[in-house]
C-alpha positions in Angstrom: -12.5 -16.1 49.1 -11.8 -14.9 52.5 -8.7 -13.4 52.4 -8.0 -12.9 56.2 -8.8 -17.0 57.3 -6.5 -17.9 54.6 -3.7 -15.3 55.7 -4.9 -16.5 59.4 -4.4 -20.3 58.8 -0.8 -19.7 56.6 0.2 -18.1 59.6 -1.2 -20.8 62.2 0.7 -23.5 60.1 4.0 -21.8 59.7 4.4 -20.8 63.6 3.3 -24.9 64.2 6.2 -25.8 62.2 8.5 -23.5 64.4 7.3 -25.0 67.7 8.6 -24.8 70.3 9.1 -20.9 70.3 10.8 -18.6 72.8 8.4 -15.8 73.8 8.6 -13.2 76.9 5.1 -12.3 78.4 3.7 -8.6 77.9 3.3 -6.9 81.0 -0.9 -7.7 81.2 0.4 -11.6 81.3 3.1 -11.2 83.8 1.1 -9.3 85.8 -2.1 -12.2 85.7 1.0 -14.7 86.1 2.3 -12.7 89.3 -0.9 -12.6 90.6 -1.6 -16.5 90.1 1.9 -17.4 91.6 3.0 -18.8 88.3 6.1 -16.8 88.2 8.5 -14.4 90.5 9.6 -10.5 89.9 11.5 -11.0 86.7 9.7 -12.2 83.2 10.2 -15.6 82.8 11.3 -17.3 79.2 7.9 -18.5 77.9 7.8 -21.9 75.4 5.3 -21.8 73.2 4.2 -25.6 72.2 1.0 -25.2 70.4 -0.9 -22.4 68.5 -4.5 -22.2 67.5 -7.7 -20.6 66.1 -10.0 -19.8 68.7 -12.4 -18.0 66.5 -13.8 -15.0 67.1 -12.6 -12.3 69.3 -10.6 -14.4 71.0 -8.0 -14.9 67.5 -5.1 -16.9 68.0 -4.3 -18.4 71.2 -1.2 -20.6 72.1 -1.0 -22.6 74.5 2.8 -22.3 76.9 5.1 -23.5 79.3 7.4 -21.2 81.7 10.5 -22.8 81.0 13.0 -24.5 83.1 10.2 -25.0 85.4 10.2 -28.7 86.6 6.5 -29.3 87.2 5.9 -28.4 83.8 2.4 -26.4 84.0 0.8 -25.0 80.8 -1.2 -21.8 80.1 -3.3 -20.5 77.6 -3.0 -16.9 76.5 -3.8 -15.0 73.2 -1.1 -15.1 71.1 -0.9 -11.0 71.4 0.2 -11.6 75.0 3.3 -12.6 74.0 6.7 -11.2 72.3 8.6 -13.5 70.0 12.2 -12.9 69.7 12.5 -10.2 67.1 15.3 -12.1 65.4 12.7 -14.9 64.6 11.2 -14.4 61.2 8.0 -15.2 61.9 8.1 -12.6 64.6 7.2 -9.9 62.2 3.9 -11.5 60.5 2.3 -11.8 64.4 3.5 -8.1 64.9 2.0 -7.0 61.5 -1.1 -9.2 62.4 -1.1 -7.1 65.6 -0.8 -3.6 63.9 -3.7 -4.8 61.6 -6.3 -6.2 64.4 -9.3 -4.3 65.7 -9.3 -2.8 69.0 -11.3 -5.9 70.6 -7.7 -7.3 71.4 -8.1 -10.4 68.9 -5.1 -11.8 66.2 
């Protein structure tokens, strides 16, 4: 049994049911959304409204909105581009799933 897709889809399903999440880029995504126009000097609220398995290195991606934002554009990003809240409990899984991935950047 592959320990890692199962532990990979728990976590997929459990951060579906807490959609919509409150995230906050990491400074490599509000940089590429500076740099696109997407958002001004200070890091925007994110939503996140869907989460997925891209498969290899890529890992988990999710797909957000900037919020308040009236034209109500989306963005894909991997899910290690973004901080949770740290009060949210499923905030420490992604973080230990960070800790745990290889260098090539994947969840």
């Amino acid at each position: 049994m592959d320990f890692d897709r199962v532990n990979r889809e728990s976590l997929i399903h459990s951060l579906r049911d807490a959609l919509p999440l409150s995230a906050r880029p990491r400074p490599a995504l509000l940089a590429f959304l500076r740099a696109h126009g997407a958002v001004g000097r200070s890091a925007p609220r994110l939503v996140v409204v869907d989460i997925f398995d891209a498969g290899g290195p890529q890992g988990l991606m999710c797909r957000f909105e900037i919020a308040g934002e009236t034209d109500a554009s989306s963005f894909v990003a991997q899910l290690t581009q973004l901080a949770l809240d740290r009060r949210h409990p499923l905030a420490q899984r992604v973080a230990e799933r960070r800790r745990r991935a290889p260098r090539t950047g994947a969840t």
